[in-house]
ChimeraX commands (.cxc) that place a marker at each C-alpha (Angstrom):
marker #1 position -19.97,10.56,-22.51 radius 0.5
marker #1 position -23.33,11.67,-21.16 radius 0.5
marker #1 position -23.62,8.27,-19.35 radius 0.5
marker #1 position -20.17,8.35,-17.93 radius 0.5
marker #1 position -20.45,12.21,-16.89 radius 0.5
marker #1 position -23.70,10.94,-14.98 radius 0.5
marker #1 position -22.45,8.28,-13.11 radius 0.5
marker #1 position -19.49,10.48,-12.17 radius 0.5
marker #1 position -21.83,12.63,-10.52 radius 0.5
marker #1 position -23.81,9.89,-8.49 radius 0.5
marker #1 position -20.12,8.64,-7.38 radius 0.5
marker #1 position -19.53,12.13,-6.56 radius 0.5
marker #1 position -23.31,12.83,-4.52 radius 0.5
marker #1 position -23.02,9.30,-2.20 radius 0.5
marker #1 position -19.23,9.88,-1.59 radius 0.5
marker #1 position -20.31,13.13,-0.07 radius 0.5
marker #1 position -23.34,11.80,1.43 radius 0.5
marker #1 position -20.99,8.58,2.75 radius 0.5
marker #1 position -18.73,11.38,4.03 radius 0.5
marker #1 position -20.39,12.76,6.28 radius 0.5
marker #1 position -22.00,9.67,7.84 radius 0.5
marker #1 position -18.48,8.93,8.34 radius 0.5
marker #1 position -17.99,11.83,10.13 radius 0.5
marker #1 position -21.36,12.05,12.68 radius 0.5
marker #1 position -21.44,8.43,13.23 radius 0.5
marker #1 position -17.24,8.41,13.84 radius 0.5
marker #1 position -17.82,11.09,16.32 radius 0.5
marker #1 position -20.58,9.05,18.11 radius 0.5
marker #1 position -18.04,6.39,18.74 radius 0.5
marker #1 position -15.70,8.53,19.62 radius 0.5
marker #1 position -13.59,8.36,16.75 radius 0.5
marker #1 position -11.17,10.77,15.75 radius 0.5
marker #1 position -12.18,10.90,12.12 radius 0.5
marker #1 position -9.12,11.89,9.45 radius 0.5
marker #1 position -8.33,11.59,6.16 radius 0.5
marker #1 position -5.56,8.46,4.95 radius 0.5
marker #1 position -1.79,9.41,4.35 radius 0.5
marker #1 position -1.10,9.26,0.79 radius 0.5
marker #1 position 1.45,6.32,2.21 radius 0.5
marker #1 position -1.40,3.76,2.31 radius 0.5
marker #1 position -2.83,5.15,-1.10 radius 0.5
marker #1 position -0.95,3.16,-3.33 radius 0.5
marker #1 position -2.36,-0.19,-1.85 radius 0.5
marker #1 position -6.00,0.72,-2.85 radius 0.5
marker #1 position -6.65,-1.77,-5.83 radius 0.5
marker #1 position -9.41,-2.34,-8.07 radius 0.5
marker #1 position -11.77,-4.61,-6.68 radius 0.5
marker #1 position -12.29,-7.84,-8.41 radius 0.5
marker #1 position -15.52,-10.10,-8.53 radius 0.5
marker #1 position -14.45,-12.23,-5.59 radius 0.5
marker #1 position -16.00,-13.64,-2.56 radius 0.5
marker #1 position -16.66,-11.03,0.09 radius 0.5
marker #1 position -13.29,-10.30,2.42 radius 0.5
marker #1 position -13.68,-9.08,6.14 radius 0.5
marker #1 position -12.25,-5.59,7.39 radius 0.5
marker #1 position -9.40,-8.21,8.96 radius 0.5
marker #1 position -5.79,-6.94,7.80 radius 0.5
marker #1 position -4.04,-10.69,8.46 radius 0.5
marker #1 position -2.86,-12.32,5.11 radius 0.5
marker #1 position -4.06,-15.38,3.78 radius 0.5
marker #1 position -3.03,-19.00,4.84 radius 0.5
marker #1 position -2.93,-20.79,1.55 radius 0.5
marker #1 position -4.54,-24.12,1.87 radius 0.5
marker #1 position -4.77,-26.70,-1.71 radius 0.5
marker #1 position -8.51,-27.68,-0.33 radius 0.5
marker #1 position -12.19,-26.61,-1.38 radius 0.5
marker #1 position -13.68,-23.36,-0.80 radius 0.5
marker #1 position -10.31,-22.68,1.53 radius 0.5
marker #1 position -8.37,-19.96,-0.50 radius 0.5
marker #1 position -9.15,-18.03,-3.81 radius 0.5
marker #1 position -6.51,-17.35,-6.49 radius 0.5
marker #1 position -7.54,-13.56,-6.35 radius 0.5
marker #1 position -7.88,-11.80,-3.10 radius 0.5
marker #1 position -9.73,-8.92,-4.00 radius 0.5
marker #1 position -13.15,-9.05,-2.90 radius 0.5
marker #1 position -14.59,-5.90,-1.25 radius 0.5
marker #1 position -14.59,-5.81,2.81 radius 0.5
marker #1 position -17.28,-5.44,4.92 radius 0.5
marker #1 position -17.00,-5.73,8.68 radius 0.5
marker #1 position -17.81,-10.38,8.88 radius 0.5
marker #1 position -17.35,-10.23,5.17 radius 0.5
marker #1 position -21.32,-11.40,3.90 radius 0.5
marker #1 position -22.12,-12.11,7.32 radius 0.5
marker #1 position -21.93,-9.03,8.26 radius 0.5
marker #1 position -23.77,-7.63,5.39 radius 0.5
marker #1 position -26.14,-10.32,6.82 radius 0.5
marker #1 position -26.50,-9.36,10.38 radius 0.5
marker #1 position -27.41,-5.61,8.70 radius 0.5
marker #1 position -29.99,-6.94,6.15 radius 0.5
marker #1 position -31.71,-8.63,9.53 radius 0.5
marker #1 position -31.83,-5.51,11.49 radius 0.5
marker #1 position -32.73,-3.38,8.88 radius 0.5
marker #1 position -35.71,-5.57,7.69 radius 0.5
marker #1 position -36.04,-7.55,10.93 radius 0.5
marker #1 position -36.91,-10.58,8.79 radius 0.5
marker #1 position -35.69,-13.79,9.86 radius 0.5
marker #1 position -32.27,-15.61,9.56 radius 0.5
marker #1 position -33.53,-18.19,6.86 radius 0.5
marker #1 position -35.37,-15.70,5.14 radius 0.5
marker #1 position -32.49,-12.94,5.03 radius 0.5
marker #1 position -29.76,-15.51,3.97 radius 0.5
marker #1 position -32.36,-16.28,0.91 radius 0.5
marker #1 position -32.63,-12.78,0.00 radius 0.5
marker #1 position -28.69,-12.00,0.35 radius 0.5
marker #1 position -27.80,-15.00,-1.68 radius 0.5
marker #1 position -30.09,-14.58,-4.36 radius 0.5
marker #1 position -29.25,-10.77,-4.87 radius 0.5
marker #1 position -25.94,-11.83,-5.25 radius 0.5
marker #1 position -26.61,-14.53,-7.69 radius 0.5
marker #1 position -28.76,-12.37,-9.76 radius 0.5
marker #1 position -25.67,-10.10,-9.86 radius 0.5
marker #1 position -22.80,-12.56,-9.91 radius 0.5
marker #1 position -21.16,-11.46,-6.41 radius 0.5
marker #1 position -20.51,-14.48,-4.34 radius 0.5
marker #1 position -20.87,-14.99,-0.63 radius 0.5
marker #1 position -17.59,-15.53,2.02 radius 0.5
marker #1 position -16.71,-15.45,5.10 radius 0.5
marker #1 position -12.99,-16.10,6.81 radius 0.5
marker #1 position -11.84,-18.12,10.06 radius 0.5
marker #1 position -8.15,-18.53,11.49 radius 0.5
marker #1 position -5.77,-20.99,12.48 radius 0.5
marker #1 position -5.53,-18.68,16.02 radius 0.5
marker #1 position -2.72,-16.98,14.60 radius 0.5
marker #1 position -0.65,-19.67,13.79 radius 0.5
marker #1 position -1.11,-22.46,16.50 radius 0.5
marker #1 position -2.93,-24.50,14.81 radius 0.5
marker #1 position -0.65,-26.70,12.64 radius 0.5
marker #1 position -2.66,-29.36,11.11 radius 0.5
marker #1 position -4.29,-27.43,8.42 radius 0.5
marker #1 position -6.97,-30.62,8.02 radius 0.5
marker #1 position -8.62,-29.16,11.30 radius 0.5
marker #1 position -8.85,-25.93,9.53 radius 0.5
marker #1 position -11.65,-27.80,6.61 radius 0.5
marker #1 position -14.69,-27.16,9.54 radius 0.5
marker #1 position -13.80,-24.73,11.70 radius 0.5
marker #1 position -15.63,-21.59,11.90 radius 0.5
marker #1 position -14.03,-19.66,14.33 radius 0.5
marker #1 position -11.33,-17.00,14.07 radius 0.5
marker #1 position -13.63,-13.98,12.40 radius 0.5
marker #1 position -13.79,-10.73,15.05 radius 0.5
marker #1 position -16.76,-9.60,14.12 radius 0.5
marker #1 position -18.91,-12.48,14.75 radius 0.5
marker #1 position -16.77,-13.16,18.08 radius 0.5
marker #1 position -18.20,-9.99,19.62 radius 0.5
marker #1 position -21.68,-10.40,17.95 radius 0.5
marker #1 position -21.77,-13.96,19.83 radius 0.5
marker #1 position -20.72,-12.28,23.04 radius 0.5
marker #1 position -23.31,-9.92,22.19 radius 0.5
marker #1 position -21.04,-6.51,22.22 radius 0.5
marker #1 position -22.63,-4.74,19.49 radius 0.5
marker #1 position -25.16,-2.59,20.30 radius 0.5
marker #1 position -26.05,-2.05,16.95 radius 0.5
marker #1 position -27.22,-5.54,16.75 radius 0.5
marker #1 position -29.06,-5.34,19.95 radius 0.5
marker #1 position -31.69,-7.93,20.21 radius 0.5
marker #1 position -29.97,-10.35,18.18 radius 0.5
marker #1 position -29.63,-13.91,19.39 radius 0.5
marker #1 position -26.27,-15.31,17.95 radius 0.5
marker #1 position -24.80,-18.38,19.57 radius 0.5
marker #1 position -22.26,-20.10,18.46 radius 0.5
marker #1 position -24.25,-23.15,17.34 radius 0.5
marker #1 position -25.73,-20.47,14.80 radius 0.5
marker #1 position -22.15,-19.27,13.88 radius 0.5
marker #1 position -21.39,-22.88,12.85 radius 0.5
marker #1 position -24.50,-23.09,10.72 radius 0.5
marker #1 position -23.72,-19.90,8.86 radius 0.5
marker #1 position -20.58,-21.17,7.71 radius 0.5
marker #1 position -21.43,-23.96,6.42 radius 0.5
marker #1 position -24.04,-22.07,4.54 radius 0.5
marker #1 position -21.13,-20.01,3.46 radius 0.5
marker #1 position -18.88,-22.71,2.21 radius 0.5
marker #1 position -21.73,-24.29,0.56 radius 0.5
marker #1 position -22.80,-21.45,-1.63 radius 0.5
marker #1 position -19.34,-19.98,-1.70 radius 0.5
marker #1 position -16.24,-19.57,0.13 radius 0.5
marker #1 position -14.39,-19.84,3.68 radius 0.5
marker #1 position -10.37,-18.28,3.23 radius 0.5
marker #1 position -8.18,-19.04,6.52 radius 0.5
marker #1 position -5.95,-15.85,7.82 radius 0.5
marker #1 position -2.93,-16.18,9.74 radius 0.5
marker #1 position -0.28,-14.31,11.61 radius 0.5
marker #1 position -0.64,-11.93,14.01 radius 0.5
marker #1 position -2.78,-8.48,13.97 radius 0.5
marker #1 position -0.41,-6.23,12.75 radius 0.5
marker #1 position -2.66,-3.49,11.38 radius 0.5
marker #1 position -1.33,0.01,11.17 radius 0.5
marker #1 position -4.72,1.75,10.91 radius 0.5
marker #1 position -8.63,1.60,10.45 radius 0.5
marker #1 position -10.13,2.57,7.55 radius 0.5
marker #1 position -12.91,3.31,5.69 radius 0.5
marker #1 position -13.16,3.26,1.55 radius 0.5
marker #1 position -15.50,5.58,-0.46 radius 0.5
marker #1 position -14.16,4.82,-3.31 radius 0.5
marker #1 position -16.37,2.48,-4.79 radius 0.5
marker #1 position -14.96,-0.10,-7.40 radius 0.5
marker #1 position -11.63,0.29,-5.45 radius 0.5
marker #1 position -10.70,-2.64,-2.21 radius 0.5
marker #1 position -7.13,-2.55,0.07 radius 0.5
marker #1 position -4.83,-5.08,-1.39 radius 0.5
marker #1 position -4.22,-7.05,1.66 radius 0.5
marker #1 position -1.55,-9.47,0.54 radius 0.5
marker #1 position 0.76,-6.57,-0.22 radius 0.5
marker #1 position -0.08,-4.39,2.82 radius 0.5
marker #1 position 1.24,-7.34,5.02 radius 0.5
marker #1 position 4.29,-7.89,2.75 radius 0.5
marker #1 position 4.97,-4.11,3.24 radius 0.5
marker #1 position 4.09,-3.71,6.93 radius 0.5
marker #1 position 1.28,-1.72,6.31 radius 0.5
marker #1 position -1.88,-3.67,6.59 radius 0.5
marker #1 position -4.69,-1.68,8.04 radius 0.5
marker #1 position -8.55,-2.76,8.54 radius 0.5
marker #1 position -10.42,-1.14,5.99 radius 0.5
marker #1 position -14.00,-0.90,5.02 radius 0.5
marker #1 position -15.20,-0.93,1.51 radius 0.5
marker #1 position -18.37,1.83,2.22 radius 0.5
marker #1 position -19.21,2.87,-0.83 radius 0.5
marker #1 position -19.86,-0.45,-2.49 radius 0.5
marker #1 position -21.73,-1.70,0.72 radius 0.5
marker #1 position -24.36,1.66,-0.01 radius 0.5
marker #1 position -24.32,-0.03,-4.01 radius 0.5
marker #1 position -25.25,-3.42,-2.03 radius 0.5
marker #1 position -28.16,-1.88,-0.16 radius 0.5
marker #1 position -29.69,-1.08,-3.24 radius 0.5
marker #1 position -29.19,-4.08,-4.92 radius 0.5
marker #1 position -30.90,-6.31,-2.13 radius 0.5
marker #1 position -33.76,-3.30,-1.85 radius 0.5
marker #1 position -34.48,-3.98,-5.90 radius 0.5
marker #1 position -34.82,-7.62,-4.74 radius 0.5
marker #1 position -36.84,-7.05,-1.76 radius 0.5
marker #1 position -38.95,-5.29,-4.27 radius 0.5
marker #1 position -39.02,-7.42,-7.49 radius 0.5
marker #1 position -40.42,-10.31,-5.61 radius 0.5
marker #1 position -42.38,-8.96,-3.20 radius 0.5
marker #1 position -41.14,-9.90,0.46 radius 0.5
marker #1 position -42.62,-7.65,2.91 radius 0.5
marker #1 position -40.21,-6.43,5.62 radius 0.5
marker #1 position -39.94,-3.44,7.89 radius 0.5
marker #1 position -37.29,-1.22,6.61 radius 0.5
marker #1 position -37.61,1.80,4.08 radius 0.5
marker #1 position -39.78,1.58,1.82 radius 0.5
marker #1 position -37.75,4.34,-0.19 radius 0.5
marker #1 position -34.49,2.74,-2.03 radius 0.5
marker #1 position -32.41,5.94,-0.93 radius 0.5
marker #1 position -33.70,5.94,3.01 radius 0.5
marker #1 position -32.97,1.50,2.82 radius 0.5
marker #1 position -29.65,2.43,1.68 radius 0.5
marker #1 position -28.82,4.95,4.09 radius 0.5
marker #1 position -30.19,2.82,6.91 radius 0.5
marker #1 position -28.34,-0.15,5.95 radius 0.5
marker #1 position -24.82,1.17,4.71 radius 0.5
marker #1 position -25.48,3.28,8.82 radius 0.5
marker #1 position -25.71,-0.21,10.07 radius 0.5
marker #1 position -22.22,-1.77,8.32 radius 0.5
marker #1 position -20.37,1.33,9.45 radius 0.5
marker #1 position -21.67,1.27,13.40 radius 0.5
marker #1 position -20.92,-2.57,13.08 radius 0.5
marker #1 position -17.91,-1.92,11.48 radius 0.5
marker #1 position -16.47,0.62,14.60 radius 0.5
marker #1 position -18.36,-0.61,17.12 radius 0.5
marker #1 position -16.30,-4.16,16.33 radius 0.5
marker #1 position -13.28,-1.84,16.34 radius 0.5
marker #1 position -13.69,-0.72,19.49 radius 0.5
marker #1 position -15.00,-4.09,21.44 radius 0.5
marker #1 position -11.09,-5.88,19.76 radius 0.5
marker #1 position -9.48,-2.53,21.20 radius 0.5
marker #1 position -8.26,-1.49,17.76 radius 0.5
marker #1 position -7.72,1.89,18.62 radius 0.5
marker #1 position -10.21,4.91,18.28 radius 0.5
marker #1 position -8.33,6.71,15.03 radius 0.5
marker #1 position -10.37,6.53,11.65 radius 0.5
marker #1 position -8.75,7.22,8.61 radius 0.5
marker #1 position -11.46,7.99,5.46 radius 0.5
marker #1 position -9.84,7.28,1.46 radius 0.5
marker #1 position -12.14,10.08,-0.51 radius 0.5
marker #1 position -10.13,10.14,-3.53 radius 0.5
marker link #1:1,2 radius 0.2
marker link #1:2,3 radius 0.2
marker link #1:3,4 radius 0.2
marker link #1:4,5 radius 0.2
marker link #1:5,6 radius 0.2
marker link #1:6,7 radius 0.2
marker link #1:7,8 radius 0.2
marker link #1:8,9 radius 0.2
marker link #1:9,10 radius 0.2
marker link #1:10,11 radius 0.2
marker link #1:11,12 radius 0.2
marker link #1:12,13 radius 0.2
marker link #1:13,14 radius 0.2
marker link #1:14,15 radius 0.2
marker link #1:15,16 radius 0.2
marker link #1:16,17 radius 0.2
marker link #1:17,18 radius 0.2
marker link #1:18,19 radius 0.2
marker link #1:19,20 radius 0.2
marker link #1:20,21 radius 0.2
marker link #1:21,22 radius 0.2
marker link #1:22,23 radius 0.2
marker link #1:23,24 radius 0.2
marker link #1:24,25 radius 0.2
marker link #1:25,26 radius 0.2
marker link #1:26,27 radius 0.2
marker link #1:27,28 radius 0.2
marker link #1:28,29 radius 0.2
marker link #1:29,30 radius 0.2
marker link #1:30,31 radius 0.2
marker link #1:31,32 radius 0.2
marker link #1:32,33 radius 0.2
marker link #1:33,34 radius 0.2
marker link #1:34,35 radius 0.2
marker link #1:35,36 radius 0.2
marker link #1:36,37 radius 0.2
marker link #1:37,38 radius 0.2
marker link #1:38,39 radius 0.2
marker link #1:39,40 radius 0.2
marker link #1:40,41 radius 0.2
marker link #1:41,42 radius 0.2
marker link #1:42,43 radius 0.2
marker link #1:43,44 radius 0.2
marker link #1:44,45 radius 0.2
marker link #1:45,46 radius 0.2
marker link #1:46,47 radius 0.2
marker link #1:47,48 radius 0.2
marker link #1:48,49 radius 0.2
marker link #1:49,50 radius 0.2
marker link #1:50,51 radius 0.2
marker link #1:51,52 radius 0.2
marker link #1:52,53 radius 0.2
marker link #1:53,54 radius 0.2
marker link #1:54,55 radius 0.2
marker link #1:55,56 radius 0.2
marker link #1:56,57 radius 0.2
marker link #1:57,58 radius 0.2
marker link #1:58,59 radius 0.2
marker link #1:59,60 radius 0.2
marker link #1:60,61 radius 0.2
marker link #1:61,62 radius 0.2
marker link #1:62,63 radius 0.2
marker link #1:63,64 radius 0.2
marker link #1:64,65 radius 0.2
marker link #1:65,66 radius 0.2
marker link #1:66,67 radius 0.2
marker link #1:67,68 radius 0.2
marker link #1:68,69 radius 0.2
marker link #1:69,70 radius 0.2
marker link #1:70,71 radius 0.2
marker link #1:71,72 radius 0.2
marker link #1:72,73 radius 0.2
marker link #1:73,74 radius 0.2
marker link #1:74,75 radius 0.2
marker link #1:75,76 radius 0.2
marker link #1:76,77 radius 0.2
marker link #1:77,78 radius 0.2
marker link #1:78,79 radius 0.2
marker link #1:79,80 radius 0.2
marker link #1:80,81 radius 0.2
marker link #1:81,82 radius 0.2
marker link #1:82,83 radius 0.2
marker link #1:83,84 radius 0.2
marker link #1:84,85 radius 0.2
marker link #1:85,86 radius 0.2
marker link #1:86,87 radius 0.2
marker link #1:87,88 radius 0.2
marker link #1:88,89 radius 0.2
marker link #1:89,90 radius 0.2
marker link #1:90,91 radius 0.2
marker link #1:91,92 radius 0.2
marker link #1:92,93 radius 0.2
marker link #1:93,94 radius 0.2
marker link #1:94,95 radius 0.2
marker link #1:95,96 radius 0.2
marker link #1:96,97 radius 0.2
marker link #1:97,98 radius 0.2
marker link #1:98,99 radius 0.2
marker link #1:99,100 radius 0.2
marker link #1:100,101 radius 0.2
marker link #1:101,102 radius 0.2
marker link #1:102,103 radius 0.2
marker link #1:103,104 radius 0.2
marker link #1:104,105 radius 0.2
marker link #1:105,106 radius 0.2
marker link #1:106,107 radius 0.2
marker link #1:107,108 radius 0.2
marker link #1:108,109 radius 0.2
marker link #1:109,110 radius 0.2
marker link #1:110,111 radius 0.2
marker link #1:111,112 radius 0.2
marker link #1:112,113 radius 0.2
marker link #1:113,114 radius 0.2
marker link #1:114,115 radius 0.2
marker link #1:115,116 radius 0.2
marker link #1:116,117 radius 0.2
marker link #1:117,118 radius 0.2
marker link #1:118,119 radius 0.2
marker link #1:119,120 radius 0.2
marker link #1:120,121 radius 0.2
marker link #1:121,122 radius 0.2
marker link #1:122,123 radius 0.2
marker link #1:123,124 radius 0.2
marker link #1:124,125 radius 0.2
marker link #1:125,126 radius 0.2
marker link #1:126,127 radius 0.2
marker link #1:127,128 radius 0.2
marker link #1:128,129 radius 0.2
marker link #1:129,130 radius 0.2
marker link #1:130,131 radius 0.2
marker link #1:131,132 radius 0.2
marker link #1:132,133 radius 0.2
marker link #1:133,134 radius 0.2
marker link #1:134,135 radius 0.2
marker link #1:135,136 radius 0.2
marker link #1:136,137 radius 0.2
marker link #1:137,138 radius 0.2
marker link #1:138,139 radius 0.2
marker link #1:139,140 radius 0.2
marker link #1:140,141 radius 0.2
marker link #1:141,142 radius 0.2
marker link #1:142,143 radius 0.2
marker link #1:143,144 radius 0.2
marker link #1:144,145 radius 0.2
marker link #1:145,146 radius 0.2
marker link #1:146,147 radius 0.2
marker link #1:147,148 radius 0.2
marker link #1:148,149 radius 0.2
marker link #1:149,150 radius 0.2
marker link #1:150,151 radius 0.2
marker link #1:151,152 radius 0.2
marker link #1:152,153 radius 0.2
marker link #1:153,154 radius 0.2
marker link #1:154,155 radius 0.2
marker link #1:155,156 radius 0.2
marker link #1:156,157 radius 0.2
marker link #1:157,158 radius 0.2
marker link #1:158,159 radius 0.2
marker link #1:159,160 radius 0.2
marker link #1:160,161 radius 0.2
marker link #1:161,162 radius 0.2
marker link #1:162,163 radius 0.2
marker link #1:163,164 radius 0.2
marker link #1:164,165 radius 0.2
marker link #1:165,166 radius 0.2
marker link #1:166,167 radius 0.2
marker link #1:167,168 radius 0.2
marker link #1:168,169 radius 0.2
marker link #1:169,170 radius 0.2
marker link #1:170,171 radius 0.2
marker link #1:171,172 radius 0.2
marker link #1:172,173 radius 0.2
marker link #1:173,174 radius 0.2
marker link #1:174,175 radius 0.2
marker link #1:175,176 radius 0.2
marker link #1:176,177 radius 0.2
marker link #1:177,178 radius 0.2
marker link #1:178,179 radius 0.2
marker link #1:179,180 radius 0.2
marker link #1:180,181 radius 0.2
marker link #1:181,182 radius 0.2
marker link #1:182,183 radius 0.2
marker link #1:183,184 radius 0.2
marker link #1:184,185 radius 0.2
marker link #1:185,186 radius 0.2
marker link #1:186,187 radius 0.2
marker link #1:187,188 radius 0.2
marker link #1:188,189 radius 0.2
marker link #1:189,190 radius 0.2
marker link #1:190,191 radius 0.2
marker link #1:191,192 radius 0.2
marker link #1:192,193 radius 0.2
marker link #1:193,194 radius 0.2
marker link #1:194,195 radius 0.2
marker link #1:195,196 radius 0.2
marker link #1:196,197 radius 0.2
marker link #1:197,198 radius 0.2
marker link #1:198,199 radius 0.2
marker link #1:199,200 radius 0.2
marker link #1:200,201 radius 0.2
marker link #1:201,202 radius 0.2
marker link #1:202,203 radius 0.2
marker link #1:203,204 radius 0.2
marker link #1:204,205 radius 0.2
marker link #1:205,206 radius 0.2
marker link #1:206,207 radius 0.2
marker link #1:207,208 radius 0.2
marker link #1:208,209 radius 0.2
marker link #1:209,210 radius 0.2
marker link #1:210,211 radius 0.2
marker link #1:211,212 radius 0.2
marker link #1:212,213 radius 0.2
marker link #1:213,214 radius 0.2
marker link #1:214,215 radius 0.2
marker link #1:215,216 radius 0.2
marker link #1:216,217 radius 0.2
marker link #1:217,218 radius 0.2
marker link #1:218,219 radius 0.2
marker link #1:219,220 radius 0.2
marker link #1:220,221 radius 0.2
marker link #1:221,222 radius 0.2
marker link #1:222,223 radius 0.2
marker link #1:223,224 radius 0.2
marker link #1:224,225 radius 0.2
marker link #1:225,226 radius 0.2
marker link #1:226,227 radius 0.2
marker link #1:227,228 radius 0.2
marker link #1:228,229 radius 0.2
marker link #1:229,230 radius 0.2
marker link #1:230,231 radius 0.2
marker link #1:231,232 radius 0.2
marker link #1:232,233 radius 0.2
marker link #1:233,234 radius 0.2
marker link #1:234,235 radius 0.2
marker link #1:235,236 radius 0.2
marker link #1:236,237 radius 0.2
marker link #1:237,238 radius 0.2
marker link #1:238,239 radius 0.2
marker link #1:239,240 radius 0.2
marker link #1:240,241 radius 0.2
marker link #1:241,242 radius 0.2
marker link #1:242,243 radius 0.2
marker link #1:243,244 radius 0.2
marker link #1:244,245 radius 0.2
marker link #1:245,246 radius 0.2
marker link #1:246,247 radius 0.2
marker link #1:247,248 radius 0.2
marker link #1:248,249 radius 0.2
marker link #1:249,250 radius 0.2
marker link #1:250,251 radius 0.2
marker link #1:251,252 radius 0.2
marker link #1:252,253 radius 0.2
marker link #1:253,254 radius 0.2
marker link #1:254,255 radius 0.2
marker link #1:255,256 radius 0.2
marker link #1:256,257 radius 0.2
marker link #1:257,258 radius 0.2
marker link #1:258,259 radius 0.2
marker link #1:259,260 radius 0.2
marker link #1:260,261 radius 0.2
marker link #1:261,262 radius 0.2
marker link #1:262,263 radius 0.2
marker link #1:263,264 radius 0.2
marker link #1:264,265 radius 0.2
marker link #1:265,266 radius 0.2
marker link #1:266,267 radius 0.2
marker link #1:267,268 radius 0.2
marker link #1:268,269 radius 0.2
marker link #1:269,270 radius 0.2
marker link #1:270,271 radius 0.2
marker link #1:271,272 radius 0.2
marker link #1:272,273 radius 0.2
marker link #1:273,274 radius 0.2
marker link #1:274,275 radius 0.2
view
């Protein structure tokens, strides 16, 4: 009881803490920053121990090849899915590409969370789903960090002969789902509850997808690749306190995260789930 009562509180002292970075970084973007109708509620899920999902509300295009599709659609969402908890790692650290992807995949190994990434078929026109196997375009997020919109990421140098290498780094350590339709999102959110994702499939079946952003388990991932930064030594230029690196880094995802927002004109409201 002791142990549950304590974790309670830690929930309870980052969901305040995420709360108001939510708040002070949403008014820097000049986003109106309110709290999600009870309406959209019912489609926050339990998060399952899936491949990483981007903040993209478009439902799945189900495709009977490799490292396509997953059975369970429940992975938590970060703005580029892991790429964009990639891009944040590299900023934060400013250690290399190579070097970065090593540490992200090998935090995640150690803690059984696998990597993904999504592309498109351009929202329906493509037909022949074979010339969906290699493509690796149709994610947002690394669309604008290519044409070099997010200032966040300033500095960065993304082309898109580094976008294809990334994912086939991603579909060779985990998976690559295809969305379809057309953006038909309602809202933009952001999650702080962690252990709980937006259940995507039904949101589109109910027209009321949204993008949402699964904060609080992107401040759990900060800590999880600062322990590994730690545990095996790799020298980088972020925090060397865990609770400044995860404050830096979960700052990062959530600038990325509006600043993509605002460069695919998705509106300027931002709706926080607290409870």
């Amino acid at each position: 009881m002791e142990l549950n009562k304590d974790i309670e509180n830690k929930d309870s002292k980052s969901r305040s803490l995420l709360l108001r970075f939510v708040k002070e970084i949403g008014e820097e973007q000049g986003f109106e920053v309110t709290l999600l109708e009870s309406s959209f509620k019912e489609y926050f899920v339990l998060s399952q121990n899936q491949p990483d999902r981007c903040v993209d509300g478009r439902k799945r295009l189900i495709i009977k090849k490799r490292n396509i599709t997953e059975k369970n659609y429940k992975g938590i969402q970060i703005p580029g899915a892991s790429l964009g908890i990639l891009d944040s790692l590299i900023v934060v650290t400013k250690l290399d590409e190579n070097i970065s992807r090593d540490v992200l995949l090998n935090t995640y190994k150690n803690n059984g969370i696998l990597v993904g990434a999504h592309i498109d078929d351009e929202h329906g026109h493509i037909v022949d789903t074979a010339l969906l196997i290699d493509r690796y375009l149709g994610c947002g997020n690394q669309k604008v960090l290519m044409e070099g919109k997010l200032a966040v990421f300033e500095g960065m140098k993304v082309d898109e002969g580094l976008i294809r290498e990334r994912f086939g780094w991603v579909r060779n350590n985990g998976s690559v789902i295809a969305l379809t339709g057309e953006h038909k999102e309602k809202t933009a959110v952001v999650n702080l509850v962690r252990g709980t994702t937006f259940d995507t499939e039904s949101g589109v079946e109910n027209n009321s997808s949204v993008f949402n952003c699964d904060l609080a388990e992107v401040y759990f991932r900060a800590g999880l690749l600062f322990d590994y930064l730690k545990n095996v030594n790799i020298k980088h230029k972020g925090p060397d306190e865990k609770d400044n690196f995860q404050e830096k880094f979960t700052k990062a995802i959530l600038i990325d995260y509006l600043q993509t927002l605002s460069a695919l004109g998705a509106g300027k409201i931002l709706k926080v789930n607290a409870e």
